[in-house]
DOGU-682900 format. One line per 2 residues: number of its first residue (from 1); their letters; for each residue x, y, z of C-alpha. Coordinates in nm, 2 decimals. Example, Ala and Ser with C-alpha at 12.3 -4.5 7.8 and 13.67 -1.06 7.14 Angstrom:
DOGU-682900
1) as) 1.23,-0.45,0.78 | 1.37,-0.11,0.71
//
This chain:
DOGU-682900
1) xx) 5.55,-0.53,3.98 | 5.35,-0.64,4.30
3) xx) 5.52,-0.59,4.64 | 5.58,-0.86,4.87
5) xx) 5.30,-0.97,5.07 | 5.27,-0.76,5.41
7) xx) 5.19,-1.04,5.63 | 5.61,-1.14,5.59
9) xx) 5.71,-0.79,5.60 | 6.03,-0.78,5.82
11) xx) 6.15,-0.44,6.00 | 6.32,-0.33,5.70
13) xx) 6.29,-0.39,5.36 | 6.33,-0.69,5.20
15) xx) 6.32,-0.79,4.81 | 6.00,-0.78,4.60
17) xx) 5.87,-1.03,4.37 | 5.96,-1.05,4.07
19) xx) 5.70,-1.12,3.77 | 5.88,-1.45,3.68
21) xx) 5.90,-1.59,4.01 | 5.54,-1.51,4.04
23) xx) 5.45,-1.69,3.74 | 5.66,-2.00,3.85
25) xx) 5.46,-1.97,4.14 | 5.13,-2.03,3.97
27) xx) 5.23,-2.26,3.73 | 5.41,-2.48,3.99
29) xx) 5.05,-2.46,4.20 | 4.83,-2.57,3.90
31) xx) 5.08,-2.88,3.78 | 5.11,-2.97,4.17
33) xx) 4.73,-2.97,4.28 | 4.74,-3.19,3.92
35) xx) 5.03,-3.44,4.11 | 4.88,-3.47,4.45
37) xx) 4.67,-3.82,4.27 | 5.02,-3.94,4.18
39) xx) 5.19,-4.20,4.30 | 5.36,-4.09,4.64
41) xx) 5.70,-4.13,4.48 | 5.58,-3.95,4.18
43) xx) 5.48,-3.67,4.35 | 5.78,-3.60,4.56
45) xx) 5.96,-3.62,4.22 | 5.73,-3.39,4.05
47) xx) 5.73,-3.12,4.44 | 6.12,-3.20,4.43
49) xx) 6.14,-2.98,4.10 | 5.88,-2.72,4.14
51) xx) 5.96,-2.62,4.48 | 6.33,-2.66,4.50
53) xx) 6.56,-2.53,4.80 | 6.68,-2.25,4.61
55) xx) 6.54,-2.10,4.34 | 6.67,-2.14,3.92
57) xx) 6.98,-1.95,3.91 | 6.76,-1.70,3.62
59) xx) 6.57,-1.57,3.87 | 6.66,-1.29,4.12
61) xx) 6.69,-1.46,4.47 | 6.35,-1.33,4.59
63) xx) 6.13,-1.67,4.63 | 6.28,-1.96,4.80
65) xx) 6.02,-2.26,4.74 | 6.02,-2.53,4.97
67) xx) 5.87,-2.88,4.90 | 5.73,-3.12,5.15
69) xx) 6.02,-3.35,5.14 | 6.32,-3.05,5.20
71) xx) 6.10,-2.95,5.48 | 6.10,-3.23,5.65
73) xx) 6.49,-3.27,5.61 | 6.50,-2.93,5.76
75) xx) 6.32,-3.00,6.07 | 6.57,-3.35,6.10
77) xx) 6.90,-3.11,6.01 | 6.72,-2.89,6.35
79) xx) 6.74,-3.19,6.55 | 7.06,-3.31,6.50
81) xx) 7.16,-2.97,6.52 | 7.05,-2.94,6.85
83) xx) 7.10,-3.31,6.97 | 7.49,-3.19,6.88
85) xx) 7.51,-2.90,7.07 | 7.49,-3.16,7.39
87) xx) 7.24,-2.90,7.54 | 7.02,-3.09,7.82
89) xx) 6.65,-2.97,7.81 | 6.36,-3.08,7.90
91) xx) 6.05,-2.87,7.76 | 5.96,-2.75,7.38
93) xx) 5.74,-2.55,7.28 | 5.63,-2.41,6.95
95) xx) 5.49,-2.07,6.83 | 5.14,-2.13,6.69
97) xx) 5.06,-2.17,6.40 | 5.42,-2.17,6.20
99) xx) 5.60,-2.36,6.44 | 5.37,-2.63,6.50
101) xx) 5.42,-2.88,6.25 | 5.82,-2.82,6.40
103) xx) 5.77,-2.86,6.75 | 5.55,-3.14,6.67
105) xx) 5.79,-3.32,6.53 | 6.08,-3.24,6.74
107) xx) 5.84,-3.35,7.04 | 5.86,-3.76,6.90
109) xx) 6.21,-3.75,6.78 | 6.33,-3.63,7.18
111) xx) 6.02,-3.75,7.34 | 5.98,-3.44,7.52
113) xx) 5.67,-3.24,7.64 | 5.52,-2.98,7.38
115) xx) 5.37,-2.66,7.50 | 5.20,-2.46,7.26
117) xx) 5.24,-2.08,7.24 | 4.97,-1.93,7.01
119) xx) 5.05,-1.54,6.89 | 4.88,-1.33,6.59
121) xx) 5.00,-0.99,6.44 | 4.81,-0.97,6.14
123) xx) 4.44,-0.86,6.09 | 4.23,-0.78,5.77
125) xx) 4.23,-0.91,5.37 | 4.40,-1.20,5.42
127) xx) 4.53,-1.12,5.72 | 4.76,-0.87,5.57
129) xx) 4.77,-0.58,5.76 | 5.03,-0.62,6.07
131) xx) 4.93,-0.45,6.37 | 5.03,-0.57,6.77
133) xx) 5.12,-0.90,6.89 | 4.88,-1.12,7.04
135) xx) 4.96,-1.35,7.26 | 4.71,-1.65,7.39
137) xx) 4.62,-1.61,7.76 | 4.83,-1.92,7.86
139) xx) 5.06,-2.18,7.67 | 4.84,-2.53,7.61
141) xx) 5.00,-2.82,7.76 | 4.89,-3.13,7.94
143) xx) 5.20,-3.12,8.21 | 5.16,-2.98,8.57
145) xx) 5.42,-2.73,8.50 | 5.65,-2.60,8.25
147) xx) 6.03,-2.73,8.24 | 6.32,-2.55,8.32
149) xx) 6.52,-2.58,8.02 | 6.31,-2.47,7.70
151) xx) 6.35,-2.54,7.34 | 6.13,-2.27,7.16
153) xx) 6.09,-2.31,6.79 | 5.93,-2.17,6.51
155) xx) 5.94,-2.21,6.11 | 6.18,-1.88,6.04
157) xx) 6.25,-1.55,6.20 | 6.20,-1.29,5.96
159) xx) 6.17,-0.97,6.11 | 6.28,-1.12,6.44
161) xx) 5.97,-0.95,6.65 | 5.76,-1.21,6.72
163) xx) 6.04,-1.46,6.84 | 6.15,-1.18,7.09
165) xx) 5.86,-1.10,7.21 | 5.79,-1.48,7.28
167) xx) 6.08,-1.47,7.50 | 5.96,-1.21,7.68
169) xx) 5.60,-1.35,7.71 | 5.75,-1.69,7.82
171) xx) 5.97,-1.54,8.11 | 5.74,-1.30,8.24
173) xx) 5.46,-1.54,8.24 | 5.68,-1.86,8.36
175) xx) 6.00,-1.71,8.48 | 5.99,-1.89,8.81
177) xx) 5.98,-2.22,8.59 | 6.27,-2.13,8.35
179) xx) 6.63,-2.17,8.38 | 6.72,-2.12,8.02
181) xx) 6.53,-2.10,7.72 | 6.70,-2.16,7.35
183) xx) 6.57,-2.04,7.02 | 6.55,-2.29,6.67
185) xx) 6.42,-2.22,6.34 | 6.46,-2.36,5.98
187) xx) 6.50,-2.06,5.86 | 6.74,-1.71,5.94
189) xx) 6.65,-1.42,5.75 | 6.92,-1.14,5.77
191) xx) 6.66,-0.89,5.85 | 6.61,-1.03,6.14
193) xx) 6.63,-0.80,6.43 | 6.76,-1.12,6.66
195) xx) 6.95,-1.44,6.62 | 6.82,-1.81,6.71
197) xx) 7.05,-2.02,6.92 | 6.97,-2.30,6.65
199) xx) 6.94,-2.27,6.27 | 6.95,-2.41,5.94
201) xx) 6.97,-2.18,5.64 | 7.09,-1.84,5.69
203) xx) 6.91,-1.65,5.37 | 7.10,-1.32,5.31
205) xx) 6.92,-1.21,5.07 | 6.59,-1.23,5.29
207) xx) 6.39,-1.38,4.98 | 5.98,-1.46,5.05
209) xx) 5.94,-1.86,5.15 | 5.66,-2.03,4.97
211) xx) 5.60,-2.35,5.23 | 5.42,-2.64,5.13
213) xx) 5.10,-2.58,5.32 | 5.11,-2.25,5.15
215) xx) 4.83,-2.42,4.91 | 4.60,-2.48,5.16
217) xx) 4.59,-2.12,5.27 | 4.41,-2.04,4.90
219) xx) 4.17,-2.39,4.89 | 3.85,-2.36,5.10
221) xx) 3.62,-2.66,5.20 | 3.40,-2.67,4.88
223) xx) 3.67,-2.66,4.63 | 3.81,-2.96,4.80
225) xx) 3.53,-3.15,4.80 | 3.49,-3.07,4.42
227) xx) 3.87,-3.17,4.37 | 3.83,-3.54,4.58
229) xx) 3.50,-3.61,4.38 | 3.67,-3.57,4.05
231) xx) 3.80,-3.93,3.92 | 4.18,-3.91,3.90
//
């Protein structure tokens, strides 16, 4: 049975894969590269059932498979979430490259500054191998100076390191900025060494997340080309 990939390895150990789950895996890959010509509604039919929020009930709880539309709603639950909370702030910014696509979007729905914080742990095969963190030399932002009360978001906290050590890069680096800074993420793993302020599913069993993008992480340039030349 192949282990879980070491680029998602949390502090301690969390479940495996199981051979099934694998093998939904590739089969939901193939038929979806297959639906991506479909009609739109089609399509989000067809992701809706191959990646659902929770896996079928026959397979251990080890793969959660996210489609494009339950993403999205994810990133709206975080926003109400937060818009709830009544907490005044005036800055987000996202942990590169997971939390982009996040703070992106919570950027136009508050219409509030984004800041980008760019980090890497993982080096070799397929970047695989965790070693330090990383962190970019400063955020990228196109305001004069950070706000005071910050929103920082990424996609999930697994082993909880990298969100922590963000913290700590933020207010060392822009302390005499800050105020407060608040934590958000889709997703909570129990394995996590830290908890957000602001989250949407709390995953006991700390299960491996397949995200929609996921594909594009296996698809290079050429095969692309071959795939958009093909008649549909």
């Amino acid at each position: 049975m192949r282990s879980i990939p070491v680029n998602r390895l949390p502090n301690r150990f969390c479940p495996r894969h199981s051979t099934a789950a694998l093998q939904v895996k590739s089969q939901a890959i193939r038929v979806a590269q297959l639906a991506d010509s479909i009609h739109p509604k089609v399509n989000a039919a067809l992701s809706k059932h191959l990646y659902p929020s929770h896996p079928p009930s026959s397979l251990p709880m080890s793969d959660l498979y996210v489609s494009w539309p339950d993403y999205h709603r994810l990133i709206e639950q975080l926003a109400v979430k937060v818009h709830e909370s009544d907490w005044e702030f005036n800055q987000i910014v996202c942990i590169a490259r997971g939390g982009l696509r996040v703070g992106d979007l919570l950027s136009r729905i508050f219409d509030l500054p984004l800041a980008i914080l760019s980090t890497a742990s993982y080096s070799g095969a397929g970047g695989r191998s965790r070693g330090a963190i990383t962190f970019s030399r400063d955020l990228a932002m196109t305001t004069p100076n950070l706000g005071s009360h910050v929103l920082l978001v990424d996609d999930l906290v697994d082993s909880g390191v990298s969100l922590k050590r963000s913290v700590e890069w933020l207010n060392h680096n822009y302390g005499f900025y800050i105020d407060e800074i608040r934590t958000g993420v889709l997703w909570y793993k129990a394995c996590s060494i830290v908890k957000p302020d602001y989250y949407i599913e709390y995953l006991d069993d700390n299960p491996w997340i397949h995200q929609p993008f996921e594909y594009y992480e296996d698809t290079t340039p050429q095969e692309l080309a071959i795939k958009l030349s093909t008649p549909a």
